[in-house]
PAZAPA-4460 file (N, C-alpha, C; in steps of 0.05 Angstrom, whole numbers, plus 32768, in hexadecimal, padded with zeros to 4 digits):
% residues 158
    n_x    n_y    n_z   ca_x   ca_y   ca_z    c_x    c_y    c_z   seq   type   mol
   8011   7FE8   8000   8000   8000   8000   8012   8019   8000     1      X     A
   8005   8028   7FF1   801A   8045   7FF3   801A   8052   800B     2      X     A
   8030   805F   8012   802F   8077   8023   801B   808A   8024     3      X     A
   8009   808A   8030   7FF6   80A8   803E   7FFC   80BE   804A     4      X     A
   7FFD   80D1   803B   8005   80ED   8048   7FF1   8106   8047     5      X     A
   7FEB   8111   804E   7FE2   812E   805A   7FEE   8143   805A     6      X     A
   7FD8   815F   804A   7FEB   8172   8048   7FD4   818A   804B     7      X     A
   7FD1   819E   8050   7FC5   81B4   8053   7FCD   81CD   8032     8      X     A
   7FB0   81D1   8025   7FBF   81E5   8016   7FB0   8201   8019     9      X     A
   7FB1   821A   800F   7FA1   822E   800C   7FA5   823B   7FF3    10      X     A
   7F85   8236   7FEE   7F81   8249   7FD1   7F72   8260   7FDA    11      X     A
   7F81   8275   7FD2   7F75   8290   7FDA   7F65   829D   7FB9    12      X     A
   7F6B   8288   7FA2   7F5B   8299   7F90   7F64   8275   7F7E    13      X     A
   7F50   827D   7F5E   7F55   8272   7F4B   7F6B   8264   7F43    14      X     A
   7F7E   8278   7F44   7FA2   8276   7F3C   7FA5   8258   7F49    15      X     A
   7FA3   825D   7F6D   7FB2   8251   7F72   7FAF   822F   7F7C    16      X     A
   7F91   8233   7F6D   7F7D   821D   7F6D   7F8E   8206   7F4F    17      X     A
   7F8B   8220   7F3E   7F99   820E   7F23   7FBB   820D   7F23    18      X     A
   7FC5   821C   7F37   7FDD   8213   7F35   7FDF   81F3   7F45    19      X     A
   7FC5   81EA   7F5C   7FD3   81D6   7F66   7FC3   81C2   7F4D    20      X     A
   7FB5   81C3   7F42   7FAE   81A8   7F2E   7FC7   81AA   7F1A    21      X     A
   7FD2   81BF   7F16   7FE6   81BD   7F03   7FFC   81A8   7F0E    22      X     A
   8004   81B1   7F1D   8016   8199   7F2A   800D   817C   7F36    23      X     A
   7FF4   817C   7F37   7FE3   8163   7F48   7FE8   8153   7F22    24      X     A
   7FDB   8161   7F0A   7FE1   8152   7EF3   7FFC   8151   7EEF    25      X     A
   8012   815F   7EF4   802F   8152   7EF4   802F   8138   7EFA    26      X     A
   8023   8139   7F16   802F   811F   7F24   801B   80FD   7F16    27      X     A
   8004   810E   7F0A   7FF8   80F9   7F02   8004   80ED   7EEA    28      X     A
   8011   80FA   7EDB   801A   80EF   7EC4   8039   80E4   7ECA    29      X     A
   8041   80D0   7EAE   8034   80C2   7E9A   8013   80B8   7E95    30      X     A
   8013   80A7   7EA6   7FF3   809D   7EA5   7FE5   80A9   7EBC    31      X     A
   7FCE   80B7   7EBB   7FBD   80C1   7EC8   7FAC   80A6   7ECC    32      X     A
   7FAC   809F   7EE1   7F9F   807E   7EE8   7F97   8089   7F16    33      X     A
   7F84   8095   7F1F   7F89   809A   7F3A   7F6A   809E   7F41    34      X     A
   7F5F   8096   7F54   7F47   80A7   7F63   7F4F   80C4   7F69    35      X     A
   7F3B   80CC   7F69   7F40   80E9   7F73   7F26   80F1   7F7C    36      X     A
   7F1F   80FA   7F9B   7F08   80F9   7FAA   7F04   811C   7FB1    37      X     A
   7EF6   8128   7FB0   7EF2   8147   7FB3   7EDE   814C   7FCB    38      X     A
   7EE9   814E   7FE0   7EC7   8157   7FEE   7EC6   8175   7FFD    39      X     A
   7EAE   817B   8005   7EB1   8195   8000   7E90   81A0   7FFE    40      X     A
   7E8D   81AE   8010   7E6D   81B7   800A   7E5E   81CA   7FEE    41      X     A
   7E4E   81C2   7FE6   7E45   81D3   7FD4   7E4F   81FA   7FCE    42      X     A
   7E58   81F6   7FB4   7E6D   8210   7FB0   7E83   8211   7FBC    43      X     A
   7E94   81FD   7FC6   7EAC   8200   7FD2   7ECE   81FB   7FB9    44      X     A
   7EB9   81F5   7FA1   7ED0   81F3   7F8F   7ED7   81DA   7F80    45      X     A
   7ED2   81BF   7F7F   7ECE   81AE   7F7B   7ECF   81A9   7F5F    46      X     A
   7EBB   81B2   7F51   7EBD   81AC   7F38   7EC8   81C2   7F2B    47      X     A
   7ED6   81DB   7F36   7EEB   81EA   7F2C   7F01   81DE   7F29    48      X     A
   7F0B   81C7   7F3C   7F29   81C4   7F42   7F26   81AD   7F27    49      X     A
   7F10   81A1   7F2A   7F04   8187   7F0E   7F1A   8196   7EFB    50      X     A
   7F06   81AB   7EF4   7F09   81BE   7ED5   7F2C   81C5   7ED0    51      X     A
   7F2D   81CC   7EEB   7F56   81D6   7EE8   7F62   81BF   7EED    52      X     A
   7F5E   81A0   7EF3   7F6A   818D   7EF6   7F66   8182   7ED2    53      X     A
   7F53   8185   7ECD   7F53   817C   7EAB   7F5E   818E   7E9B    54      X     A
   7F57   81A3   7EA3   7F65   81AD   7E8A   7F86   81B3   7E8A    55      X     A
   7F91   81AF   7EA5   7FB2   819F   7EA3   7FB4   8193   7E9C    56      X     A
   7FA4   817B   7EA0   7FAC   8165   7E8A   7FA4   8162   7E6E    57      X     A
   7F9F   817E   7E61   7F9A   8182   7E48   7F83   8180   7E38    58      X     A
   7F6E   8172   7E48   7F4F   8174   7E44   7F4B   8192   7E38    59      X     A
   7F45   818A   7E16   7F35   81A5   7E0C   7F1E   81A8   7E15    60      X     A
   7F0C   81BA   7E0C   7EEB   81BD   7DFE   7EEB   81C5   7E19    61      X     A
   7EC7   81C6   7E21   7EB4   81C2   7E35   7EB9   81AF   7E41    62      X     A
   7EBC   81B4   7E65   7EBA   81A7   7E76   7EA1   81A9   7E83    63      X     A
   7E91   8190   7E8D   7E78   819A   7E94   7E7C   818E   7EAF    64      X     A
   7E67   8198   7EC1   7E5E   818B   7ED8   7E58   817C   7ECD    65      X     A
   7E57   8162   7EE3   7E43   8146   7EE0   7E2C   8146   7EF0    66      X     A
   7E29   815D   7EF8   7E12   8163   7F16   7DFC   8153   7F11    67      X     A
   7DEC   8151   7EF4   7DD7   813C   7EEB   7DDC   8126   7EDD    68      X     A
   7DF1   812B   7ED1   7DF6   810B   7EBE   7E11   80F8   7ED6    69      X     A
   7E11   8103   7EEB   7E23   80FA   7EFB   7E3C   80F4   7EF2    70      X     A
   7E45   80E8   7ED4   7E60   80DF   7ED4   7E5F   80F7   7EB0    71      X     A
   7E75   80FF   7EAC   7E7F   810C   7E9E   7E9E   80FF   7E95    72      X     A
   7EA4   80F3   7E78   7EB8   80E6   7E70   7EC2   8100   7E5D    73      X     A
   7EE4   80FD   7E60   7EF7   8108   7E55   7F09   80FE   7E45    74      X     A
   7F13   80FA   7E2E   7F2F   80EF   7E1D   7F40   8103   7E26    75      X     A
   7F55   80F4   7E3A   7F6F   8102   7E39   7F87   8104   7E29    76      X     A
   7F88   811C   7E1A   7F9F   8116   7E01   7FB9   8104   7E0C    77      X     A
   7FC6   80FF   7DF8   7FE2   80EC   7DF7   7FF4   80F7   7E02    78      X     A
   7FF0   8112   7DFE   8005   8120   7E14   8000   811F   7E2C    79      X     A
   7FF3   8117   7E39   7FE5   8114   7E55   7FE0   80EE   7E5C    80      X     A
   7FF0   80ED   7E4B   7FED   80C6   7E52   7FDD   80BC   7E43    81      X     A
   7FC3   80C7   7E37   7FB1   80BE   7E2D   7F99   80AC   7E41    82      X     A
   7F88   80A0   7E39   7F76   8093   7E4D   7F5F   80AA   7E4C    83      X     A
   7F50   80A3   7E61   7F36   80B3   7E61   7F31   80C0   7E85    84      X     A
   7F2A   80D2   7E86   7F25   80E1   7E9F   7F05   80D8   7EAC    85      X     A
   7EF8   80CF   7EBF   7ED9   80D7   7EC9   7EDB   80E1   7ED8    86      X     A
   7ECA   80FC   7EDB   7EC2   810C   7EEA   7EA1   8107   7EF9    87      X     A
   7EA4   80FA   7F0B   7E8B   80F3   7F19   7E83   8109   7F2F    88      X     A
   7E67   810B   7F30   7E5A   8119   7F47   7E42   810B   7F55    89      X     A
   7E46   8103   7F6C   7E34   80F3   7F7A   7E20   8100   7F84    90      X     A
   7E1A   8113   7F7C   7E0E   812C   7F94   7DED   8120   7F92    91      X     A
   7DE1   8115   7F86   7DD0   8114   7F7D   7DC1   80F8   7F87    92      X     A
   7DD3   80E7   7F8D   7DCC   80C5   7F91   7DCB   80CB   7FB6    93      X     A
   7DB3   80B8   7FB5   7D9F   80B7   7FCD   7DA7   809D   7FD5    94      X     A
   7DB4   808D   7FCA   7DB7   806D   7FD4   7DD4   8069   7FC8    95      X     A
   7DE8   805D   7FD2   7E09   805C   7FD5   7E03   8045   7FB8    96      X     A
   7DEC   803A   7FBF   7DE7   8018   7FA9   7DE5   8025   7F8A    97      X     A
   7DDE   8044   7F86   7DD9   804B   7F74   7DF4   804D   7F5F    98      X     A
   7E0A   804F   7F64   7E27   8049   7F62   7E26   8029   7F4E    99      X     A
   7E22   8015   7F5D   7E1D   7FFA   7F4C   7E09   7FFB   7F36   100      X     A
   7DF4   8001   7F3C   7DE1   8004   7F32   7DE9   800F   7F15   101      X     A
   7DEE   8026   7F12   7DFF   8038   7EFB   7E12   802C   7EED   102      X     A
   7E22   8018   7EF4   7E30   800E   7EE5   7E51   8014   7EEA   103      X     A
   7E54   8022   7EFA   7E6A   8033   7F0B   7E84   8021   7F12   104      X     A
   7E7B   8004   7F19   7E97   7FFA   7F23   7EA2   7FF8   7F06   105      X     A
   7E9A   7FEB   7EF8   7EAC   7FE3   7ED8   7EB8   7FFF   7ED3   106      X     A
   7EAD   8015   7ECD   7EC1   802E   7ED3   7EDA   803B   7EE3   107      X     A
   7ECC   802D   7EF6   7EE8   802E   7F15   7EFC   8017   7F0B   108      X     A
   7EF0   8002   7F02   7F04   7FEC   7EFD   7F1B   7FED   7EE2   109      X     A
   7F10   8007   7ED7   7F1A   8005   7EBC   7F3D   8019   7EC6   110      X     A
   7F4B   801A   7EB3   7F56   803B   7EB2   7F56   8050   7EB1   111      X     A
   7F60   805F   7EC7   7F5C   807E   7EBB   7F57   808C   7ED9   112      X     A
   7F55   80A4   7EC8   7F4F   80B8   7EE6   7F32   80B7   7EF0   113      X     A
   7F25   80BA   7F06   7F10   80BB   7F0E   7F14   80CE   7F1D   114      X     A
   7EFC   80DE   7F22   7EFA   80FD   7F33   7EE5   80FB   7F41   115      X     A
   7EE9   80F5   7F58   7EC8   80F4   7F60   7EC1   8110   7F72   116      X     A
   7EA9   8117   7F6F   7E9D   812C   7F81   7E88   811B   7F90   117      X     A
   7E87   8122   7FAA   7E75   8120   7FBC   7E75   80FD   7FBD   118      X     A
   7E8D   80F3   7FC4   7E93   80D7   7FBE   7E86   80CA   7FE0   119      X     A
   7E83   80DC   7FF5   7E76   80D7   800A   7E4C   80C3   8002   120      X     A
   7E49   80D3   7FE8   7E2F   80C3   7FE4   7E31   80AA   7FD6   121      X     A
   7E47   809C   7FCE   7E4A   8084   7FBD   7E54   8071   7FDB   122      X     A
   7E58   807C   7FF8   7E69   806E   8008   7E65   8046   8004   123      X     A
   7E7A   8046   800C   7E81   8025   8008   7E7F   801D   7FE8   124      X     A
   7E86   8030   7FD5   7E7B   8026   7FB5   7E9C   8026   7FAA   125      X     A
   7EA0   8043   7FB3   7EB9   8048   7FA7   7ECF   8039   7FAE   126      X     A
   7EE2   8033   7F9E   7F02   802D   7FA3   7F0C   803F   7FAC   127      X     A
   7F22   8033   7FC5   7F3D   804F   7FCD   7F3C   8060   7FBE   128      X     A
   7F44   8077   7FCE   7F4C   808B   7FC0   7F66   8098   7FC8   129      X     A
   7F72   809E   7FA8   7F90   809E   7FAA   7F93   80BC   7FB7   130      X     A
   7F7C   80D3   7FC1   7F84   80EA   7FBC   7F60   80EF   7FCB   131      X     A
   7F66   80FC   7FE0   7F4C   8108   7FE8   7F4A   812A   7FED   132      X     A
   7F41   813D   7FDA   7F43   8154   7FE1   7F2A   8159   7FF0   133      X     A
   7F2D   8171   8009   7F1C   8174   801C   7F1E   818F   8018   134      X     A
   7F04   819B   8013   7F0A   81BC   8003   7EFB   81C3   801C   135      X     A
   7EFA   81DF   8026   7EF5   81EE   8034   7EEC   820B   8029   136      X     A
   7EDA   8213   8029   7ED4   822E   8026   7EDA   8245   8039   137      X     A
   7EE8   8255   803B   7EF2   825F   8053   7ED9   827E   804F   138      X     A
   7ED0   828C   8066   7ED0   82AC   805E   7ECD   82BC   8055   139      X     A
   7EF0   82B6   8049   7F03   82CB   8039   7EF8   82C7   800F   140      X     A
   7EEA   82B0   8012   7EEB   8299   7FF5   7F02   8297   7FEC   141      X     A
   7F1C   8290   7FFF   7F2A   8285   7FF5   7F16   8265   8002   142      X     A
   7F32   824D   7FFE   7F33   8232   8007   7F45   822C   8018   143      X     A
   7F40   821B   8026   7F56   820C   8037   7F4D   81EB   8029   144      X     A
   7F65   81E0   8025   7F5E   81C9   8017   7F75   81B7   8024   145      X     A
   7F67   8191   8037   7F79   8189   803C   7F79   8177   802D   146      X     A
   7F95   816D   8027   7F9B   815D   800C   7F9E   813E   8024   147      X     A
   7F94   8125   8015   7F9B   810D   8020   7F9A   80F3   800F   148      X     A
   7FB2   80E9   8016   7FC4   80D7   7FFE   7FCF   80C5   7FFA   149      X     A
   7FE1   80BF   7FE3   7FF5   80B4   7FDF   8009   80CA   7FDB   150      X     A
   8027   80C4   7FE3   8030   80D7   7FEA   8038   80E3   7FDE   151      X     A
   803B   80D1   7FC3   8049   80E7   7FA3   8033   80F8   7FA1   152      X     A
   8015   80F8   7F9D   8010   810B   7F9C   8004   8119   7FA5   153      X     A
   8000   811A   7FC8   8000   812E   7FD5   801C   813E   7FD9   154      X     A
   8030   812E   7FD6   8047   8143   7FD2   804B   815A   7FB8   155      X     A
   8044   8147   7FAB   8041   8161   7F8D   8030   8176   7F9A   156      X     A
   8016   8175   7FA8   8009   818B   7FA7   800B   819E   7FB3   157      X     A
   802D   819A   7FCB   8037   81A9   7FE3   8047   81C0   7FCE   158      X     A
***
């Protein structure tokens, strides 16, 4: 099992939100292959960090929420390892069984990046997660965000 580490970050604006996906996709490549878990109350940023974590890894076009179609698929160019990105949002599912139901593990089982939002409503569905961001809305609207891991890449995100 990998090393687990912990790290505290602060985003005081946009910038410094897309500077840490910039480096979080460093560390994901060659192959972008990881869970990645976002939680975080409504408007705390979540499917911003989605949009600046893809589009480091080179995802053109429209990025959409998945807020209703729950899963949102991406082709990651070749320069980015290639493979495919899902961007999931659970916000919506009333029953953790709804996860099977959907067709979800063969997805989890496949390759690639997975992004889950609000992965607290799929509980007991999901596989580990290589990477749990815990976003915070502070006040100020900046974030306090605690990163929890494996340690390559909670270290990238320090």
């Amino acid at each position: 099992m990998a090393a687990i580490l912990e790290t505290e970050l602060l985003w005081t604006d946009e910038s410094s939100a897309q500077a840490t996906a910039q480096r979080l996709a460093a560390a994901l490549l060659p192959s972008p292959n990881a869970v990645v878990e976002l939680h975080g109350p409504l408007g705390a940023g979540k499917t911003t960090f989605v949009r600046l974590l893809l589009r480091a890894l080179g995802v053109q076009g429209r990025i959409k929420s998945p807020s209703y179609a729950v899963m949102e698929v991406y082709d990651l160019p070749a320069a980015s390892g290639g493979g495919v990105a899902s961007h999931f949002d659970f916000y919506r599912f009333g029953d953790p069984r709804e996860w099977e139901d959907a067709g979800f593990r063969d997805v989890f089982a496949a390759p690639g990046l997975k992004l889950c939002e609000w992965p607290e409503k799929a509980a007991g569905q999901l596989p580990p997660a290589d990477l749990q961001l815990f976003i915070e809305l502070m006040p100020d609207d900046s974030r306090r965000v605690r990163a929890v891991g494996a340690r390559r890449l909670v270290q990238a995100l320090a």
